[in-house]
PDB file of N, CA, C, O and CB in Angstrom:
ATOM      1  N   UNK A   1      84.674 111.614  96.709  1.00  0.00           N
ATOM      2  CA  UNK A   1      85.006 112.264  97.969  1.00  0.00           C
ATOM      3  C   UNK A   1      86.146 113.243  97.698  1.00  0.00           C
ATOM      4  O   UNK A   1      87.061 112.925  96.938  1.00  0.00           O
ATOM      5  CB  UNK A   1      85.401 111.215  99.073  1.00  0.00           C
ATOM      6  N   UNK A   2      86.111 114.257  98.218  1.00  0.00           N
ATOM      7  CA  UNK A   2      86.528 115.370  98.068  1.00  0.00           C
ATOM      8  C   UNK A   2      88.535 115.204  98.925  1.00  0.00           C
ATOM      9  O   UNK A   2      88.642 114.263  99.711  1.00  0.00           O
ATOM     10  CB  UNK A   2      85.139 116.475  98.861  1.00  0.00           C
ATOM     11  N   UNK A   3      89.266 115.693  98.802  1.00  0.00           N
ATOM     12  CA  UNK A   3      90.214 115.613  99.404  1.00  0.00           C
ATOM     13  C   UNK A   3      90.454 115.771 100.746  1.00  0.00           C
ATOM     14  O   UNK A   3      91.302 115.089 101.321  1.00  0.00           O
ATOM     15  CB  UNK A   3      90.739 116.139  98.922  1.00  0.00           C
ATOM     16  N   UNK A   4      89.516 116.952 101.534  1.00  0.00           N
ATOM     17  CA  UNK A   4      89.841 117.049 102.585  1.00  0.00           C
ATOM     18  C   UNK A   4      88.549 116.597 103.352  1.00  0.00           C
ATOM     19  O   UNK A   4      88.473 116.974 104.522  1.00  0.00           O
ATOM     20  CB  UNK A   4      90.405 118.284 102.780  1.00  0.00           C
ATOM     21  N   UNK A   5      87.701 115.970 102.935  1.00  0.00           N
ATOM     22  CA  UNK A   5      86.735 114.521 103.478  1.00  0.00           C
ATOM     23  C   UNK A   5      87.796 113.669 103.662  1.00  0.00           C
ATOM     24  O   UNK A   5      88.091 113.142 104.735  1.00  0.00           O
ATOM     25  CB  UNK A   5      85.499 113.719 102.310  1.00  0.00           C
ATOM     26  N   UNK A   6      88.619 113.475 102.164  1.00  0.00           N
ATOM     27  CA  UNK A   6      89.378 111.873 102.771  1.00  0.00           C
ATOM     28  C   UNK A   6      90.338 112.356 103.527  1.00  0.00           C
ATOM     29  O   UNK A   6      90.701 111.301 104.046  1.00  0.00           O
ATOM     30  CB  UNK A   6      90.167 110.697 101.598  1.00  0.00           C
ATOM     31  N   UNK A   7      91.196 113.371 104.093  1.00  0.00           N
ATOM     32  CA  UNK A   7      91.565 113.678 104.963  1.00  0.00           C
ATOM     33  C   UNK A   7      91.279 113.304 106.167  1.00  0.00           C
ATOM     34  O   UNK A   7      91.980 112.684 106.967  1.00  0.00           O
ATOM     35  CB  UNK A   7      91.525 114.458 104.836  1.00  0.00           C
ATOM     36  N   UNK A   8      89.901 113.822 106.302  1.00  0.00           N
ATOM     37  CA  UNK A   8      89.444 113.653 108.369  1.00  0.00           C
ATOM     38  C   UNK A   8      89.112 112.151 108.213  1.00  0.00           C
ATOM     39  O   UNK A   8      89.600 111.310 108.968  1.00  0.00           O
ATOM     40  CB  UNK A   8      87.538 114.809 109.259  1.00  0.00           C
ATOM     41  N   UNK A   9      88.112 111.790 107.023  1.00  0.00           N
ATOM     42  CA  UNK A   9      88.224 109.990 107.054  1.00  0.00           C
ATOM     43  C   UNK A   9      89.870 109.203 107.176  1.00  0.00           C
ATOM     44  O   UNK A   9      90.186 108.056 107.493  1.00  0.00           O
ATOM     45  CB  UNK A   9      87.512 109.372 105.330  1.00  0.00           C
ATOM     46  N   UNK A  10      90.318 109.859 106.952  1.00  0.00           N
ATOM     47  CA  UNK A  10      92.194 109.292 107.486  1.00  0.00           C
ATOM     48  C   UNK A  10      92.762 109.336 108.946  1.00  0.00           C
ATOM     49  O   UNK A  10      93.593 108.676 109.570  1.00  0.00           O
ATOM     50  CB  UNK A  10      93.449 110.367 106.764  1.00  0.00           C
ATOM     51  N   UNK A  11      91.958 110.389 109.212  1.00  0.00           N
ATOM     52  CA  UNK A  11      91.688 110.873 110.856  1.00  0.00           C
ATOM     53  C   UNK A  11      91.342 109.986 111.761  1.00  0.00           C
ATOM     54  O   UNK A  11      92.191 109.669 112.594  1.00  0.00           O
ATOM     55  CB  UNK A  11      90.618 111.816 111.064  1.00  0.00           C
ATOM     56  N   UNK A  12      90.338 109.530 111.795  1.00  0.00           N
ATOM     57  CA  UNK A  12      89.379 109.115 112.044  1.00  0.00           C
ATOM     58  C   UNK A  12      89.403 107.310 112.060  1.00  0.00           C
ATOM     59  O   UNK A  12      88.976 106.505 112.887  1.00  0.00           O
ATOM     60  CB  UNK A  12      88.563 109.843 111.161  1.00  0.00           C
ATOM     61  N   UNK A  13      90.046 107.153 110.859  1.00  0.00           N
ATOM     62  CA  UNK A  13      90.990 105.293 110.961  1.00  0.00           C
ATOM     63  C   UNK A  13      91.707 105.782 111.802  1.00  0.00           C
ATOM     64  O   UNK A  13      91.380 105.514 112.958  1.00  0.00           O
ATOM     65  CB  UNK A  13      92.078 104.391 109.517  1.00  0.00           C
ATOM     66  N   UNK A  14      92.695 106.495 111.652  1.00  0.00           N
ATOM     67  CA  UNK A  14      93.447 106.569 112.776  1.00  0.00           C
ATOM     68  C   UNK A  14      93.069 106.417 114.046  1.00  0.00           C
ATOM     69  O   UNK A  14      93.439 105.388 114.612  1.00  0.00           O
ATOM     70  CB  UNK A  14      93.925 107.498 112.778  1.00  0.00           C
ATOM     71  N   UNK A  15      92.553 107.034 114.514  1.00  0.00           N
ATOM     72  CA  UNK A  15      91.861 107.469 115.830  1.00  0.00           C
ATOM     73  C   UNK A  15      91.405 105.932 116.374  1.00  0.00           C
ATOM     74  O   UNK A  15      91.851 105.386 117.383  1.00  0.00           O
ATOM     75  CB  UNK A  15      90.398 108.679 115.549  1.00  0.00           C
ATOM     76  N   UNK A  16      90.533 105.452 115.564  1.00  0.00           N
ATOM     77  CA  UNK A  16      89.985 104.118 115.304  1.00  0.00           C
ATOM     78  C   UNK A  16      90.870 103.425 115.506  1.00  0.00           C
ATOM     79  O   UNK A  16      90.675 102.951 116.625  1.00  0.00           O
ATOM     80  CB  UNK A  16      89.458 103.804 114.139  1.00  0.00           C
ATOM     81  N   UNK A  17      91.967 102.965 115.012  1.00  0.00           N
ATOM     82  CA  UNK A  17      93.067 102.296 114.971  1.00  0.00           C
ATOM     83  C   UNK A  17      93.965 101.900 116.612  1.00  0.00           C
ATOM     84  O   UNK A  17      94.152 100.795 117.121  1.00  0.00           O
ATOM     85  CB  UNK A  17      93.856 103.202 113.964  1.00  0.00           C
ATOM     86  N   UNK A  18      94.443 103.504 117.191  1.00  0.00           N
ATOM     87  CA  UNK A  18      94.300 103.935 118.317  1.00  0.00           C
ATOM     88  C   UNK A  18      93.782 102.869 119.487  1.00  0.00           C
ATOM     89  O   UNK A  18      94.287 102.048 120.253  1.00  0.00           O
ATOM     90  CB  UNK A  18      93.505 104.999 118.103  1.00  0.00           C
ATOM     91  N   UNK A  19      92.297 103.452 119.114  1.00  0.00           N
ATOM     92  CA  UNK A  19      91.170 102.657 120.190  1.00  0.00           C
ATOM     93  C   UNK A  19      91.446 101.263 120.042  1.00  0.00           C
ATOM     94  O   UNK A  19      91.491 100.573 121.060  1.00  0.00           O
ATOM     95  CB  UNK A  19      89.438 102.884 119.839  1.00  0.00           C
ATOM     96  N   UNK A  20      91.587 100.882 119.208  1.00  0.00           N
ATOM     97  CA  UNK A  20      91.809  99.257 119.109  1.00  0.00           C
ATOM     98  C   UNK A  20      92.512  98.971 119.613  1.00  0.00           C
ATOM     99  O   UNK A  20      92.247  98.124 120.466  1.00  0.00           O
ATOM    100  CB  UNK A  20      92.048  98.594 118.152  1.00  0.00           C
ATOM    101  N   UNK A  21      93.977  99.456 119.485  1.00  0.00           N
ATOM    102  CA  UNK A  21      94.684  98.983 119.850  1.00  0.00           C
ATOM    103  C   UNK A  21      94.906  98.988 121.468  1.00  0.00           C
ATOM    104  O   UNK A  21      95.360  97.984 122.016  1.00  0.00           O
ATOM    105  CB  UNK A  21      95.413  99.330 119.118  1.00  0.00           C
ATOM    106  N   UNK A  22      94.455 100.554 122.459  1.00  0.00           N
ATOM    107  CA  UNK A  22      94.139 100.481 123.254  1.00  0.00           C
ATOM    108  C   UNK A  22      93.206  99.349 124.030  1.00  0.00           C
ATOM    109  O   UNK A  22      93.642  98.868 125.076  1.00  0.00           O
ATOM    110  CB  UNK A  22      93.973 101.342 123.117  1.00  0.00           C
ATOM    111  N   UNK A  23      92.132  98.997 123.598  1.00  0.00           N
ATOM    112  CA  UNK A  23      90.982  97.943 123.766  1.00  0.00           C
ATOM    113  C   UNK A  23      91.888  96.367 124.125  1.00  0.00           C
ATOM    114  O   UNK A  23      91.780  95.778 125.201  1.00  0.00           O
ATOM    115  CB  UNK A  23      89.905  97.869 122.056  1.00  0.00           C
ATOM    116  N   UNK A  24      92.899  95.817 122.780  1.00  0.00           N
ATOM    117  CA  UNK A  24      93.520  95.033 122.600  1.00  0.00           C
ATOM    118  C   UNK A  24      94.404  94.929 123.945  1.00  0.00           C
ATOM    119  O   UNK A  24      94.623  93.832 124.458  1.00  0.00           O
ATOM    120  CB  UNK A  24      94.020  95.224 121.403  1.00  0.00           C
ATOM    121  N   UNK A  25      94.795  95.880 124.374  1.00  0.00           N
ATOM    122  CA  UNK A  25      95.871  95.796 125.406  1.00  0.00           C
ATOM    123  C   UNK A  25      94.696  95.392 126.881  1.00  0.00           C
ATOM    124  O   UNK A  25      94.666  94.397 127.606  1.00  0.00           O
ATOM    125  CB  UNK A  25      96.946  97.599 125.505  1.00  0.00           C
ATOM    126  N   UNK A  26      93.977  96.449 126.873  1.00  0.00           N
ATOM    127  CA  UNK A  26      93.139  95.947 127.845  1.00  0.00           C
ATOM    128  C   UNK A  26      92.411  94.517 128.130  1.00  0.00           C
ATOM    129  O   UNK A  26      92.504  93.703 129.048  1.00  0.00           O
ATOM    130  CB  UNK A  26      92.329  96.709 127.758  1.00  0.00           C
ATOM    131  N   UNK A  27      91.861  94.560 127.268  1.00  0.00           N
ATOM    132  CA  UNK A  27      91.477  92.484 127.183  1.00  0.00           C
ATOM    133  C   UNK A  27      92.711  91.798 127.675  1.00  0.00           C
ATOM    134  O   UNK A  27      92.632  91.221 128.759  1.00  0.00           O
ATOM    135  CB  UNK A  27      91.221  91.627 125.223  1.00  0.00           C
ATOM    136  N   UNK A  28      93.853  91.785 127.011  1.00  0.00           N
ATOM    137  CA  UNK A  28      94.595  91.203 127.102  1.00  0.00           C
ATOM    138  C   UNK A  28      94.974  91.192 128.699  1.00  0.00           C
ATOM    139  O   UNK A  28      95.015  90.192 129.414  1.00  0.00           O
ATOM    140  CB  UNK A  28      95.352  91.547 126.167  1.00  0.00           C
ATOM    141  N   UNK A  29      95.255  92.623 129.104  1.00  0.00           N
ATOM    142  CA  UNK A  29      95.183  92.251 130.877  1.00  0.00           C
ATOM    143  C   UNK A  29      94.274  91.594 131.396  1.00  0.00           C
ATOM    144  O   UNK A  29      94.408  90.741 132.273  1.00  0.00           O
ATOM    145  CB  UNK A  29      95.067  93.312 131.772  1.00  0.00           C
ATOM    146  N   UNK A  30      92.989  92.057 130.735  1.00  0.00           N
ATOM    147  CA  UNK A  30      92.095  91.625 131.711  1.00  0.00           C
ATOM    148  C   UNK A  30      91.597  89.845 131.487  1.00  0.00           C
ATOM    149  O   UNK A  30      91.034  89.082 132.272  1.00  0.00           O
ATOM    150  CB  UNK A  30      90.787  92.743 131.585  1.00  0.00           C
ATOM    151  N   UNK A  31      92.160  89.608 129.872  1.00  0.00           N
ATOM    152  CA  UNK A  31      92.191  88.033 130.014  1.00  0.00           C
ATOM    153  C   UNK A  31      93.121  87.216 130.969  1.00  0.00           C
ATOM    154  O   UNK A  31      92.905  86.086 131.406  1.00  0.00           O
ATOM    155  CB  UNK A  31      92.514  87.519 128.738  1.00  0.00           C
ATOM    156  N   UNK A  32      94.109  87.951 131.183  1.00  0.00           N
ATOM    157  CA  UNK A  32      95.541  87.325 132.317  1.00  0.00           C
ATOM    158  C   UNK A  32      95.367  87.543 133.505  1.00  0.00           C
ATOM    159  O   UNK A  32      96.144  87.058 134.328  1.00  0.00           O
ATOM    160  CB  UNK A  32      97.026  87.959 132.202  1.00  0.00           C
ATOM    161  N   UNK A  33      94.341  88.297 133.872  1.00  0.00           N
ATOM    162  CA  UNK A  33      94.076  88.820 135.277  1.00  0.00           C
ATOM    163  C   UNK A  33      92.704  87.302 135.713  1.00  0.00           C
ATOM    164  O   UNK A  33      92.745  86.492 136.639  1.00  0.00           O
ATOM    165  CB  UNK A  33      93.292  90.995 135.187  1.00  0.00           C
ATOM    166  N   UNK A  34      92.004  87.410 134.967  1.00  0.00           N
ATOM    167  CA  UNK A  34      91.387  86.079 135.126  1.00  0.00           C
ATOM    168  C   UNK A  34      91.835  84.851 134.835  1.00  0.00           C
ATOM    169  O   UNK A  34      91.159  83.921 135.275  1.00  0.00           O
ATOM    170  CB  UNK A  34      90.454  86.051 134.584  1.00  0.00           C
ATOM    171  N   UNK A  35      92.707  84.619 134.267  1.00  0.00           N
ATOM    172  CA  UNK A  35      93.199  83.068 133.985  1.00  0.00           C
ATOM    173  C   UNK A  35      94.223  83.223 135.711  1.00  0.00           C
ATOM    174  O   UNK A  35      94.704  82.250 136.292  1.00  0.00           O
ATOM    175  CB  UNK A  35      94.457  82.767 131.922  1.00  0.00           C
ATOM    176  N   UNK A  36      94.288  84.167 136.024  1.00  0.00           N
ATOM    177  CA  UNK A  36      95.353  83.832 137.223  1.00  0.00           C
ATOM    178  C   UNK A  36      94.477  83.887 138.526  1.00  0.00           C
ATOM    179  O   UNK A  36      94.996  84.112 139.619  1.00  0.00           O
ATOM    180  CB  UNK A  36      96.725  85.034 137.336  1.00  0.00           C
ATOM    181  N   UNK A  37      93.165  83.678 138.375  1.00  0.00           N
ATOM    182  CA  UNK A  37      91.967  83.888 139.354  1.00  0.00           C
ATOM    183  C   UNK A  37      91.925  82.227 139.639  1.00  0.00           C
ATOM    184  O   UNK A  37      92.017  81.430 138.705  1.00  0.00           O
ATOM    185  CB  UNK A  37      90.327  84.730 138.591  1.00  0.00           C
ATOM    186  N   UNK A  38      91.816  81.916 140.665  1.00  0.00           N
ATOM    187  CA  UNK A  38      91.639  80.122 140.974  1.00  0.00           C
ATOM    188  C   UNK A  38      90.275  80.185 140.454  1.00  0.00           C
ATOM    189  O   UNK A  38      89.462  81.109 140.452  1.00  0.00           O
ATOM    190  CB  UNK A  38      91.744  79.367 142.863  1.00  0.00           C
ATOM    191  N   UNK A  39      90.220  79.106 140.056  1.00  0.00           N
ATOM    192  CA  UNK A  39      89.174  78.292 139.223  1.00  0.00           C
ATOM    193  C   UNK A  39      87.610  78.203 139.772  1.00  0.00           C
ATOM    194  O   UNK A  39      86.577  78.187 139.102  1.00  0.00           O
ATOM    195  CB  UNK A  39      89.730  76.784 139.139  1.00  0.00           C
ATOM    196  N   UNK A  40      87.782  78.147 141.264  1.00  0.00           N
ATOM    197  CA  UNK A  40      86.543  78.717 141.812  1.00  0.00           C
ATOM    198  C   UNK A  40      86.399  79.715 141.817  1.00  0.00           C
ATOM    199  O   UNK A  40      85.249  80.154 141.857  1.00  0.00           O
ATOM    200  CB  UNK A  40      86.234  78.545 142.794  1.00  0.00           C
ATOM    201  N   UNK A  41      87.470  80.537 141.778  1.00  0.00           N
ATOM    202  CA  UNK A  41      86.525  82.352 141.835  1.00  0.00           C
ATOM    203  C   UNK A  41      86.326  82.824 140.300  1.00  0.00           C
ATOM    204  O   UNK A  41      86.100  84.020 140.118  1.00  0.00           O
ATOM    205  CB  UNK A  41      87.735  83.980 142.747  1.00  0.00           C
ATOM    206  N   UNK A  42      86.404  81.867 139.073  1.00  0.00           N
ATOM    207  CA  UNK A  42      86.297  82.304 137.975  1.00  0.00           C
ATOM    208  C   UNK A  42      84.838  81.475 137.546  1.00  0.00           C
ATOM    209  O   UNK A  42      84.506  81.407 136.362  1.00  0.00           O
ATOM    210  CB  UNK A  42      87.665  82.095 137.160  1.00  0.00           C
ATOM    211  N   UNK A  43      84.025  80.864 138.623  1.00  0.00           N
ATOM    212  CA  UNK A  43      83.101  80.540 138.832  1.00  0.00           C
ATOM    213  C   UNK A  43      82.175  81.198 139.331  1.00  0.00           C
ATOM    214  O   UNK A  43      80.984  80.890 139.357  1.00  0.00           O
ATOM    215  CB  UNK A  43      83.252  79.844 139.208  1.00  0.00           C
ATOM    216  N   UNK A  44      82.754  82.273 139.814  1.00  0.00           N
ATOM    217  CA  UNK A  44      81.877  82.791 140.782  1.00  0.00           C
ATOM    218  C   UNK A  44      81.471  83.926 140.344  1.00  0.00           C
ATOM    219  O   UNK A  44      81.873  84.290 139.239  1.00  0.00           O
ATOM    220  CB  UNK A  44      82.369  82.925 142.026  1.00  0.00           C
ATOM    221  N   UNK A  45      80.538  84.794 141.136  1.00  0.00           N
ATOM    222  CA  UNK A  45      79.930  86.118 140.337  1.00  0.00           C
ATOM    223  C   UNK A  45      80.807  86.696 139.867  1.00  0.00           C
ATOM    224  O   UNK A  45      80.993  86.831 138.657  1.00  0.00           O
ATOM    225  CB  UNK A  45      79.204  87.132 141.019  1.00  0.00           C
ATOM    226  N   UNK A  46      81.668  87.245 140.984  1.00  0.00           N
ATOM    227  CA  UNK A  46      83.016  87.819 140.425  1.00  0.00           C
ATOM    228  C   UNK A  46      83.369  87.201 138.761  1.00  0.00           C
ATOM    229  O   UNK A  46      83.006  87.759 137.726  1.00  0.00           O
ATOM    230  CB  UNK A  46      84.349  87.288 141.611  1.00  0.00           C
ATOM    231  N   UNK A  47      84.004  86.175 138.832  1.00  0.00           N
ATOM    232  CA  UNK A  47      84.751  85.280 137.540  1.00  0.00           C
ATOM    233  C   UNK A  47      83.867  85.523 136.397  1.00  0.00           C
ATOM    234  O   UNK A  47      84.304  85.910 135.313  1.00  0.00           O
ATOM    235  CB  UNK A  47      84.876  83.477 137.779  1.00  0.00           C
ATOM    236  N   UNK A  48      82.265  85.232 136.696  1.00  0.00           N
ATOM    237  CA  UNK A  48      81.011  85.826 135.392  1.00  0.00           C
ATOM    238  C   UNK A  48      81.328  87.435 134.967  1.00  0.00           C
ATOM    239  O   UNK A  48      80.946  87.952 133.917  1.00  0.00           O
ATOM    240  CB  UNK A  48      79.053  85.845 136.165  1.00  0.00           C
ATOM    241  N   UNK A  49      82.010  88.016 135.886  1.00  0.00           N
ATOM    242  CA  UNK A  49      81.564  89.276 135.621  1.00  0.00           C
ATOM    243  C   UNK A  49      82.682  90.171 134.920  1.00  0.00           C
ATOM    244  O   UNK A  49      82.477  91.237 134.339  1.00  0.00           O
ATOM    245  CB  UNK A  49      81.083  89.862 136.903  1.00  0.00           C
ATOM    246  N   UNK A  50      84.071  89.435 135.114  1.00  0.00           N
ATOM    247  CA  UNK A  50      85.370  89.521 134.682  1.00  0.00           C
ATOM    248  C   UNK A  50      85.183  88.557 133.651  1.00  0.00           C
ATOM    249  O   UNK A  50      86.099  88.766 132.855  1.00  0.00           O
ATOM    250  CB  UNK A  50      86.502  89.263 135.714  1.00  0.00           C
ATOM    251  N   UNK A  51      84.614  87.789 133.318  1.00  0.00           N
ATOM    252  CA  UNK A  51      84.125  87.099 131.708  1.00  0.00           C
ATOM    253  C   UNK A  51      83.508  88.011 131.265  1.00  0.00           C
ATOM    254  O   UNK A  51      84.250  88.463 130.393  1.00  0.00           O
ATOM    255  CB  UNK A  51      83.146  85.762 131.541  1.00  0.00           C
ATOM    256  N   UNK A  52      82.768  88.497 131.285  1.00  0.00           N
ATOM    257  CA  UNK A  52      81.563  89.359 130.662  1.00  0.00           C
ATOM    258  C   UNK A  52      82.151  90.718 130.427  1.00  0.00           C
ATOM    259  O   UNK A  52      81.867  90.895 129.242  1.00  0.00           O
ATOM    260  CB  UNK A  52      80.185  89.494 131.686  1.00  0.00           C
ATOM    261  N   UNK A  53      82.774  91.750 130.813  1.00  0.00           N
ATOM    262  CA  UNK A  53      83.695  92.461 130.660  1.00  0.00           C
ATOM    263  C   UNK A  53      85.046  91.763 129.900  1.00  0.00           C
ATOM    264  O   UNK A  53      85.955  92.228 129.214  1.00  0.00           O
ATOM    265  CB  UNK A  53      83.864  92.956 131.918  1.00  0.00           C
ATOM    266  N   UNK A  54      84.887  91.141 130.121  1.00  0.00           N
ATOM    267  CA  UNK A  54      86.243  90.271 128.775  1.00  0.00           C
ATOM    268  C   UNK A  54      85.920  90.081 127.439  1.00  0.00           C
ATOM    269  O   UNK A  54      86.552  90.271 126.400  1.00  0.00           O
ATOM    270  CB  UNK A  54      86.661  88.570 129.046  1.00  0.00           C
ATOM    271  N   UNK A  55      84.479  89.546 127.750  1.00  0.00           N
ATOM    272  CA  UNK A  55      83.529  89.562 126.162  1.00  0.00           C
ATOM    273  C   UNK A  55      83.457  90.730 125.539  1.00  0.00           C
ATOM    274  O   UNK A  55      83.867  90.908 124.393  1.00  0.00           O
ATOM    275  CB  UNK A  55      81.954  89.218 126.242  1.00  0.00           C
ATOM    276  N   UNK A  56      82.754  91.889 126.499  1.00  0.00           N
ATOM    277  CA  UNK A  56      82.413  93.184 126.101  1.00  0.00           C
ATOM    278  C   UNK A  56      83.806  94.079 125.118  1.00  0.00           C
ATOM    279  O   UNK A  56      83.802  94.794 124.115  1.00  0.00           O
ATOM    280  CB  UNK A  56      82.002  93.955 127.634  1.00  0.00           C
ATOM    281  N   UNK A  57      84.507  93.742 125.726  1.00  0.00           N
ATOM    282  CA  UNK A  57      86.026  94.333 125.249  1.00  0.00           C
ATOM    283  C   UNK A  57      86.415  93.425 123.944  1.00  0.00           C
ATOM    284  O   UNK A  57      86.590  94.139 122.956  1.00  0.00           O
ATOM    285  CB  UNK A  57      87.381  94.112 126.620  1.00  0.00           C
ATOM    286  N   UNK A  58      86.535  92.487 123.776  1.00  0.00           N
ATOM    287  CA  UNK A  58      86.816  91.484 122.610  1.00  0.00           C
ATOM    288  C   UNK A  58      85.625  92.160 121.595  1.00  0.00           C
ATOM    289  O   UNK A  58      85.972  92.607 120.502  1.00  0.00           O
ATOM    290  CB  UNK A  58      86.568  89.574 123.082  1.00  0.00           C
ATOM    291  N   UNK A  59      84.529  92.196 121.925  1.00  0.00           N
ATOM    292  CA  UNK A  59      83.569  92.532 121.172  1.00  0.00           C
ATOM    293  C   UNK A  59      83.193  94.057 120.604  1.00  0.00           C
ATOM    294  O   UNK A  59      82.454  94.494 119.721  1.00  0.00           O
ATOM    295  CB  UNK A  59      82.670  92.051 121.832  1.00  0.00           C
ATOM    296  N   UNK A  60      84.239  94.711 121.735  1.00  0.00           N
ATOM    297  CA  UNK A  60      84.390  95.903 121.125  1.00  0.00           C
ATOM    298  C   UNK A  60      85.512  96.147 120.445  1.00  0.00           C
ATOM    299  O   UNK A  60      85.634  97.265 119.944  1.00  0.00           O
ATOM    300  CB  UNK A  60      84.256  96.786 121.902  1.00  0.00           C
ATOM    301  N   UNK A  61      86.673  95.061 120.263  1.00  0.00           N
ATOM    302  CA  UNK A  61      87.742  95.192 119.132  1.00  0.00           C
ATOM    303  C   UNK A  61      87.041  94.859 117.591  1.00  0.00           C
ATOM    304  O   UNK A  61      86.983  95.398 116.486  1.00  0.00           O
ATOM    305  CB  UNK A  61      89.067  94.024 119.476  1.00  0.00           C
ATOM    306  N   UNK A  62      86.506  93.505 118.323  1.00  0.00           N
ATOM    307  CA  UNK A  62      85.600  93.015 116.535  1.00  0.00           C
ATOM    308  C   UNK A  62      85.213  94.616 116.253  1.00  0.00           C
ATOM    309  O   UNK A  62      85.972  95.386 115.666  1.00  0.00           O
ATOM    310  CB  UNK A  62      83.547  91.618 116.628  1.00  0.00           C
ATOM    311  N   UNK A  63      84.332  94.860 116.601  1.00  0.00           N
ATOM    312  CA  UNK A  63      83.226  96.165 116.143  1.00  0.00           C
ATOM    313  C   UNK A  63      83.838  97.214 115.422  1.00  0.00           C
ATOM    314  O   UNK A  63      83.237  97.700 114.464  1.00  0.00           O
ATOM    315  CB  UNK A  63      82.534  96.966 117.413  1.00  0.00           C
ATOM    316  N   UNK A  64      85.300  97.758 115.857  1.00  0.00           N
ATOM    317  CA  UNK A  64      86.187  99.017 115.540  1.00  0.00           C
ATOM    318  C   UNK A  64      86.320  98.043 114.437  1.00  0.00           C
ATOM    319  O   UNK A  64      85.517  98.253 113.528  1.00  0.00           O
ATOM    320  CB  UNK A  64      87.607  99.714 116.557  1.00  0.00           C
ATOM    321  N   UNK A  65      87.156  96.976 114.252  1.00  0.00           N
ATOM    322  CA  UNK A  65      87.866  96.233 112.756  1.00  0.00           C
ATOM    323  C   UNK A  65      86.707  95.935 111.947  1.00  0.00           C
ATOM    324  O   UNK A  65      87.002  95.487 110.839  1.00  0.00           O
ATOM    325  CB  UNK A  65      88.804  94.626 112.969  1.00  0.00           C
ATOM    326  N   UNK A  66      85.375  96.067 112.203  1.00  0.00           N
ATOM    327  CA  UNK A  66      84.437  95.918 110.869  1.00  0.00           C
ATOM    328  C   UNK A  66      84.170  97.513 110.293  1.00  0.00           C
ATOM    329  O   UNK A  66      83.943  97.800 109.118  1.00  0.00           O
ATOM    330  CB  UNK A  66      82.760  95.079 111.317  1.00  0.00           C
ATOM    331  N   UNK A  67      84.262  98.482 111.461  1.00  0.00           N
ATOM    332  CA  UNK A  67      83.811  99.786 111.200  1.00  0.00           C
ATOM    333  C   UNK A  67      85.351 100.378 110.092  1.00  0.00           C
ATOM    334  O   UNK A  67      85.357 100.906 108.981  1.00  0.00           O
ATOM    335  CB  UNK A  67      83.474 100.731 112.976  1.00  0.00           C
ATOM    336  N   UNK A  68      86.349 100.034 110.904  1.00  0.00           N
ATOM    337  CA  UNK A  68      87.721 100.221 109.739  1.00  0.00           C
ATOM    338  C   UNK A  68      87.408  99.766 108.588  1.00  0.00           C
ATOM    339  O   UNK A  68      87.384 100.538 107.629  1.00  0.00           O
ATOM    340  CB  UNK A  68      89.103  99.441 110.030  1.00  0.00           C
ATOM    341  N   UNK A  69      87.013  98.009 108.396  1.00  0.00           N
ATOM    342  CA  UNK A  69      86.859  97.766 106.908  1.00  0.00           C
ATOM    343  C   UNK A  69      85.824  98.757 106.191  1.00  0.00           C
ATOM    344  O   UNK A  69      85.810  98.759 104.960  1.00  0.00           O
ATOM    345  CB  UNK A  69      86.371  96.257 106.687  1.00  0.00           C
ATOM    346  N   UNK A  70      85.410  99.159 106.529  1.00  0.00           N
ATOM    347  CA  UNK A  70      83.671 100.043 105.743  1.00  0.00           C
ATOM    348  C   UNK A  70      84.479 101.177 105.950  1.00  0.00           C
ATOM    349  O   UNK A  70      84.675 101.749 104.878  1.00  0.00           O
ATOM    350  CB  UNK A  70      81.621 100.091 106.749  1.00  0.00           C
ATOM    351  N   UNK A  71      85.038 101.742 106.929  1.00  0.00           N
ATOM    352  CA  UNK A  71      85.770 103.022 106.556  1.00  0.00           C
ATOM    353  C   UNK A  71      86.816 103.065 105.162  1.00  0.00           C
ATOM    354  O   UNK A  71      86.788 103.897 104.256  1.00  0.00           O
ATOM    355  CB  UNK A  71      86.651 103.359 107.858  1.00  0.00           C
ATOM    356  N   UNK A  72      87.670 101.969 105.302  1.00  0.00           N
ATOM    357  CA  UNK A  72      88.473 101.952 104.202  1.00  0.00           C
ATOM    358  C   UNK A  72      87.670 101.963 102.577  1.00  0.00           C
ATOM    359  O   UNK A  72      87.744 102.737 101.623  1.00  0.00           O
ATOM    360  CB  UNK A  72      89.340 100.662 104.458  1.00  0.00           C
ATOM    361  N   UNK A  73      86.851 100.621 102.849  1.00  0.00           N
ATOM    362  CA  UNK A  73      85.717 100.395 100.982  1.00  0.00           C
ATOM    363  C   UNK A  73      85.308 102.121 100.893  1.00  0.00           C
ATOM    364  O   UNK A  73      85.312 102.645  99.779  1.00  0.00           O
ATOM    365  CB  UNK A  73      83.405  98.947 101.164  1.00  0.00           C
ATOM    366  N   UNK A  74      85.013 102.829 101.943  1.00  0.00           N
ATOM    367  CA  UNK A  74      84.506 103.965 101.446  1.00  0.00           C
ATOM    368  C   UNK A  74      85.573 105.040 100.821  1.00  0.00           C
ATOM    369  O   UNK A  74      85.424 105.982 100.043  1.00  0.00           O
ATOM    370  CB  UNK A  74      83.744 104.522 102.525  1.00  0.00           C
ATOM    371  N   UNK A  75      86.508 104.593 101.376  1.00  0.00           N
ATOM    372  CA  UNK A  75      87.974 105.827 101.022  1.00  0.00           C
ATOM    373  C   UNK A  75      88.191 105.305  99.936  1.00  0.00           C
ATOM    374  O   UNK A  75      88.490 106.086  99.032  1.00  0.00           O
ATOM    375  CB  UNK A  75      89.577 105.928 102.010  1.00  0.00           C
ATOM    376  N   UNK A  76      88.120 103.603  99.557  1.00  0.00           N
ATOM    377  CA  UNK A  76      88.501 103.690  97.779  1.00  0.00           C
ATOM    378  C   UNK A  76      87.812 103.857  96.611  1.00  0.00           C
ATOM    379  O   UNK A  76      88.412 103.867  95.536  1.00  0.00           O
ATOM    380  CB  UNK A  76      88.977 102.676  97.328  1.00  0.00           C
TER     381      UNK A  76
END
């Protein structure tokens, strides 16, 4: 790889990096926003649906930190 490939691929973790960490913050509200939901409404459609958007977000941190590792094996 050429120098200024690994350049924008440096970019680009970054950027990546960023989003995560953005993502991370969000779950994190949105895990505290439901643990402070009474126990029946975290039962309820509502509570499924603020789970499921809790998943989606967790699952979109995994996704960025596998795409970083394969970004990085490729930069070395």
């Amino acid at each position: 790889m050429n120098a200024q490939r690994r350049k924008r691929l440096i970019r680009v973790e970054a950027l990546l990096s960023e989003a995560r960490g953005l993502l991370e913050e969000i779950a994190s509200e949105e895990r505290e926003a439901f643990e402070n939901v009474p126990e029946s409404l975290q039962e309820s459609e509502r509570g499924y649906h603020m789970q499921n958007v809790l998943d989606a977000l967790e699952q979109g941190v995994d996704d960025i930190e596998n795409i970083e590792s394969l970004l990085e094996e490729a930069r070395s």
